[in-house]
C-alpha positions as CSV (number, residue, x, y, z in Angstrom):
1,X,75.9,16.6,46.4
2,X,74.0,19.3,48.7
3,X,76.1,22.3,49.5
4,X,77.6,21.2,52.9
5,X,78.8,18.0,51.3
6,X,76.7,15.4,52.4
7,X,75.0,13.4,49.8
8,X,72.9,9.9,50.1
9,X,76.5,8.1,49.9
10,X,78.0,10.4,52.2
11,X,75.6,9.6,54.9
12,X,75.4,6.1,54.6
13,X,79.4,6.0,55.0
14,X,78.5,8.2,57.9
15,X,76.2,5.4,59.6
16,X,78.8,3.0,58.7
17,X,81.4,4.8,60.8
18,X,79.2,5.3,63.8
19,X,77.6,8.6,63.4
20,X,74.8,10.6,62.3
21,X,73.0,13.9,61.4
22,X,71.1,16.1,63.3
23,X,69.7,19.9,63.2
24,X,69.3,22.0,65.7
25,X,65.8,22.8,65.3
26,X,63.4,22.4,62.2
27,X,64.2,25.9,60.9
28,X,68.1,25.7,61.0
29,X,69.2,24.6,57.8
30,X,72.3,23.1,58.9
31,X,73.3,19.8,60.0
32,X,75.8,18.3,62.6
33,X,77.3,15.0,63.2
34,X,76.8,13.1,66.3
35,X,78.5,10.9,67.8
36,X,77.5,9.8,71.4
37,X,80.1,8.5,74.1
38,X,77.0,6.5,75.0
39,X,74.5,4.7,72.6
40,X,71.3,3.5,72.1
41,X,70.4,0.3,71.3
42,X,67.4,-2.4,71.4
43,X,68.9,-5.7,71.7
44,X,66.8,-8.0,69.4
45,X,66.9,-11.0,71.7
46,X,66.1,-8.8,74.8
47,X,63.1,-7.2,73.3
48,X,60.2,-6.6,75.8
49,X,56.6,-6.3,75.0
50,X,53.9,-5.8,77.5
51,X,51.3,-7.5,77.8
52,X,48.6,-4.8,76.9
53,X,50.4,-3.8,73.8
54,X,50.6,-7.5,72.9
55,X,46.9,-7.6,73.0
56,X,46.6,-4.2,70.9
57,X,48.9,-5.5,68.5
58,X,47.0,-9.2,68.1
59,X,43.6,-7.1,68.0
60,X,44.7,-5.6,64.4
61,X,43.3,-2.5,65.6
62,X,45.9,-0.9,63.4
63,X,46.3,-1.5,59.8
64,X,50.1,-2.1,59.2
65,X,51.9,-1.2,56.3
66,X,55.6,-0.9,55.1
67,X,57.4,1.9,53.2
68,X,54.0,2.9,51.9
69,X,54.0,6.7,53.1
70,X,57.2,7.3,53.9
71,X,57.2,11.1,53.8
72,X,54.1,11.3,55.5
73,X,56.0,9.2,58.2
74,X,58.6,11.7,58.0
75,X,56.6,14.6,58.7
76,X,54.5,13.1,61.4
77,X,58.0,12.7,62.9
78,X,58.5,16.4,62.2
79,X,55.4,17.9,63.6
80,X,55.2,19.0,67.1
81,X,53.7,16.7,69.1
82,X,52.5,16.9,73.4
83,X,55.8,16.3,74.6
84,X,57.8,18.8,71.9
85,X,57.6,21.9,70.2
86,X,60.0,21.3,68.0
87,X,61.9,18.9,65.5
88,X,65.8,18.6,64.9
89,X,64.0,16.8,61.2
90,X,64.6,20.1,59.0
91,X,64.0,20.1,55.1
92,X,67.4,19.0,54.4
93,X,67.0,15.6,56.6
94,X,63.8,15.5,55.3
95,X,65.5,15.3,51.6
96,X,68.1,13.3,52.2
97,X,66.3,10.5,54.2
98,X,63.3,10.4,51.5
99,X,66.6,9.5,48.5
100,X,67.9,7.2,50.8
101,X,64.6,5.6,50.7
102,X,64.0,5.8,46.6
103,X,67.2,4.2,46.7
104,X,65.9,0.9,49.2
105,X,68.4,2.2,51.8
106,X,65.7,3.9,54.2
107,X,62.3,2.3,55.6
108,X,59.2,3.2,57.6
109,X,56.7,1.0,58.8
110,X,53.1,2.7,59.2
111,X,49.8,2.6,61.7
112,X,47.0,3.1,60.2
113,X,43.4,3.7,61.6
114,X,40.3,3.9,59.7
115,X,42.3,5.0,56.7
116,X,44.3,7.7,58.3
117,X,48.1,7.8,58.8
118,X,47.7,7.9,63.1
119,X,51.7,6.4,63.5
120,X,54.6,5.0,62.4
121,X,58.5,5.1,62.1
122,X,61.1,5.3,59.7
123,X,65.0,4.7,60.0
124,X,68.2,3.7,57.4
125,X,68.8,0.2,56.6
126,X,72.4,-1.3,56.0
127,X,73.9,-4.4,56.1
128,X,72.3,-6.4,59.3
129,X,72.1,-3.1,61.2
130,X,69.0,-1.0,61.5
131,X,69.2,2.3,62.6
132,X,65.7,4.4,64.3
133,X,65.3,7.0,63.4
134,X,61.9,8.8,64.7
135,X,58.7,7.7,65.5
136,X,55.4,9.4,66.4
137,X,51.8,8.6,67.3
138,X,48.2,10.3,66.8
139,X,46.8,7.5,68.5
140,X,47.5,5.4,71.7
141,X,50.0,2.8,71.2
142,X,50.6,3.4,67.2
143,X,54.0,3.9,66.9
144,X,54.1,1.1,70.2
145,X,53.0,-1.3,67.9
146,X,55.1,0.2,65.1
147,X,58.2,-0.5,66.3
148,X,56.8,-4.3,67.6
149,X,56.4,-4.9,64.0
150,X,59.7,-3.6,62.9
151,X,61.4,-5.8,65.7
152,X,59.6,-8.6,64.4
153,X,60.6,-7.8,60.6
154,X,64.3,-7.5,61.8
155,X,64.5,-10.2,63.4
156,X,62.5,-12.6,60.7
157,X,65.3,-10.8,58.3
158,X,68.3,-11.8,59.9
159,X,69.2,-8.3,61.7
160,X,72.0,-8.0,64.3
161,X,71.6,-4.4,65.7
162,X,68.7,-2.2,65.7
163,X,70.1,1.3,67.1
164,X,68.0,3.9,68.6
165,X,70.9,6.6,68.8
166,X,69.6,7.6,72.4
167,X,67.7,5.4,75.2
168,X,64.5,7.5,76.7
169,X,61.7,6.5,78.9
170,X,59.9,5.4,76.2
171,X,62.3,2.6,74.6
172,X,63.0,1.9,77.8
173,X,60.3,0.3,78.3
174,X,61.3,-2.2,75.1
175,X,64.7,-3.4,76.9
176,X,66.8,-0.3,75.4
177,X,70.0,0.3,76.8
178,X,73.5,2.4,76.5
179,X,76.6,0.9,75.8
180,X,79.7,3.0,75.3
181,X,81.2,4.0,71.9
182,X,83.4,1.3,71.6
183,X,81.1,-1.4,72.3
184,X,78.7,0.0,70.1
185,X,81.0,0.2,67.2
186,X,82.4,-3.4,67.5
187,X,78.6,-4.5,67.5
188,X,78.0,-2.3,64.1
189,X,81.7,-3.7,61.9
190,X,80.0,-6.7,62.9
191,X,76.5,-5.7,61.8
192,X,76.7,-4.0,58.4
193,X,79.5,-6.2,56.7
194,X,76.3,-9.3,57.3
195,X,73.6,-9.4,55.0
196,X,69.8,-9.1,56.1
197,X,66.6,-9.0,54.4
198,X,64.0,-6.2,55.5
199,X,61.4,-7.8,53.6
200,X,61.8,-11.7,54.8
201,X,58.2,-11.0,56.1
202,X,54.5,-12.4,55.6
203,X,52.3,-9.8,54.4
204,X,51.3,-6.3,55.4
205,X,49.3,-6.8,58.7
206,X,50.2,-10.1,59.9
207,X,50.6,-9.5,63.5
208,X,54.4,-10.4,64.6
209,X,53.4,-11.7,68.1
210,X,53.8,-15.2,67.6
211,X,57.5,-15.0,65.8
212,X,58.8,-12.6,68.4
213,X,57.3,-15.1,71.4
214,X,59.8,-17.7,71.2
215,X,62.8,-15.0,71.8
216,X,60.7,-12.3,73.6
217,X,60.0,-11.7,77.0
218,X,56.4,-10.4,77.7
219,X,54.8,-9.5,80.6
């Protein structure tokens, strides 16, 4: 256990509950728990693509992987990017997140592009609830296409609740919403006491399109 207490098992317990850690910036080398009166989620069944990423993601333009660079994921989440200067990801998440992902608790699904690590994501996996994490993209539409292949993974798996902790422009986009705290944590007792497979998938870069069409809206 790290010297403010919180462990792998400590912060799974912690997701279970409803609530999550954070730094305040990259260099602060402590963590807080949050715990939103309003949270962020992607309802599986209500997920949007557009049509132009649809055709990006059936063009293969990306190779797509799974769990294969994990902590490059992590710190392509970290570094600043156009729209940030900073990272609440600090050495301590970074730690924690990469045991929870030695352990099979912790995923990230990679864009790659010419054989260079251009986007991805990575979140915590438990029971039939999926929780995002970060995401970030060197390229147009990487970590777009990203999260259309973990929505498609999720939902091939079995998954009940993919939360995004916060809803911004760019989920929005996706069909993310806020529902209040209470909601939220009656659709997560439900979600991590199921069992889900992340890996009920065909192989890496089969593009996800046609399983997500039946259910999906695109336009």
């Amino acid at each position: 256990m790290n010297e403010n207490g919180i462990d792998a098992d400590v912060l799974l317990r912690a997701y279970a509950y409803g609530v999550f850690p954070m730094a305040e910036s990259q260099d602060d080398p402590e963590l807080y728990w949050i715990d939103p009166e309003q949270r962020g989620i992607l309802p599986l069944d209500g997920f949007h693509v557009p049509k132009r990423l649809a055709r990006t993601v059936k063009s293969g333009v990306f190779t797509v992987t799974v769990n294969r660079a994990f902590a490059g994921v992590m710190r392509g989440c970290a570094a600043p990017g156009p729209d940030r200067d900073g990272t609440w990801i600090n050495e301590r998440i970074f730690a924690l997140y990469n045991e929870l992902h030695e352990r099979g608790d912790a995923h990230s699904v990679e864009c790659w592009l010419n054989g260079e690590l251009v986007g991805g994501l990575y979140g915590v996996s438990l029971g039939a609830a999926f929780f995002g994490e970060s995401m970030f993209s060197r390229a147009r539409d990487a970590s777009k296409v990203a999260l259309v292949h973990l929505v498609g993974r999720l939902k091939a798996g079995g998954y009940r609740l993919l939360d995004t902790q916060f809803v911004t422009e760019h989920l929005k986009q996706f069909g993310a919403v806020e529902i209040p705290r209470a909601e939220y944590r009656r659709m997560l007792h439900d979600a991590v006491v199921r069992d889900a497979d992340f890996y009920c998938w065909p192989p890496d870069g089969v593009s996800p399109i046609l399983a997500l069409q039946s259910s999906t809206q695109t336009s």
